[in-house]
Residue, then its C-alpha position, 0 to 999 in steps of 0.5 A: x909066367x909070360x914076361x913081355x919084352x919090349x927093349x930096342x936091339x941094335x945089330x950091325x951086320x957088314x955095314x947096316x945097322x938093324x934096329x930091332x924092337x920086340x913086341x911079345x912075350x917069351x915063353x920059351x924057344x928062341x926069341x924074335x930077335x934071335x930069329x931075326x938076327x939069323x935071317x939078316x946074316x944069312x941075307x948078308x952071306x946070300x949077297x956076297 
């Protein structure tokens, strides 16, 4: 069975913030904000 998740996370990176609101469902692996969170310090590493 397949929950939706729907809560905000907050993530700060260096010094910006990311607000990150998911919009589906989990069925296991990682999830969307993982993901994202990932991308935005790889970003941050890429720029210094």
């Amino acid at each position: 069975m397949s929950a939706t998740v729907n809560q905000s996370h907050t993530y700060k990176v260096g010094n910006i913030n990311f607000i990150v609101t998911p919009v589906y469902k989990t069925d296991g692996g990682e999830q969307m904000h993982e993901l994202l969170l990932k991308l935005m310090k790889a970003e941050i590493d890429f720029k210094n």
